[in-house]
N, C-alpha and C positions, 0 to 999 in steps of 0.2 A: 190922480195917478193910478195907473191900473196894478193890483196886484198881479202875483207870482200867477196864483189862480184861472186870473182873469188872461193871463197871456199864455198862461199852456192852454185855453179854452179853443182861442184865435188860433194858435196854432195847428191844434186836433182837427179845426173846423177847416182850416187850408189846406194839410193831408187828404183830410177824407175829400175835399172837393178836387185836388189834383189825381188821387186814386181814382177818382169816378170819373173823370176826363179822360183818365188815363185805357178805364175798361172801355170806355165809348167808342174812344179811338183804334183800341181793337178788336171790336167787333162791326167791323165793318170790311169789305171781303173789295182785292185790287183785281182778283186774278180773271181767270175766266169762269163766266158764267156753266150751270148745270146743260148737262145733255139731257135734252127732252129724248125720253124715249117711250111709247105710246103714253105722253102727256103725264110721264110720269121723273122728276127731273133724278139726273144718275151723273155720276161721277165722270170726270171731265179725264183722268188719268183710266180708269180699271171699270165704268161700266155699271156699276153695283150701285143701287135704290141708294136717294142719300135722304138718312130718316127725316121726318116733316120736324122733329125737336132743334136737328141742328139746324135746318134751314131755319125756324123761327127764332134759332140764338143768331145766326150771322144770316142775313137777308143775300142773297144772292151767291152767297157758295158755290165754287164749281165742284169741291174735292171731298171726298167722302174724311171720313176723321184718319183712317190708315194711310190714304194718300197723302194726306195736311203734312202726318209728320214725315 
């Protein structure tokens, strides 16, 4: 029989795996793709360079982070 212990363990370990499902699933992008603009990809609303960090946090971003919200 599992202690008290043993079952906040199970639980901690099913949080943190529903949290990290949770971020996975947000970071991944429905909208529209970046505008290339001389091969350089720019915001789909206002135009403006979208930095190479956010693109490598969410893969295919159209929106610069002002636009997002």
């Amino acid at each position: 029989m599992a202690d008290i212990f043993d079952q906040a363990s199970d639980y901690e370990a099913r949080d943190r795996e529903a949290a990290i499902s949770a971020a996975v699933g947000r970071a991944t992008w429905a909208g529209p793709g970046p505008d290339l603009i001389d091969g350089i990809p720019c915001c789909a609303e206002c135009g403006e360079p979208i930095p190479v960090a956010r693109l490598a946090a969410i893969p295919g971003v159209g929106l610069c982070v002002d636009c997002a919200e």
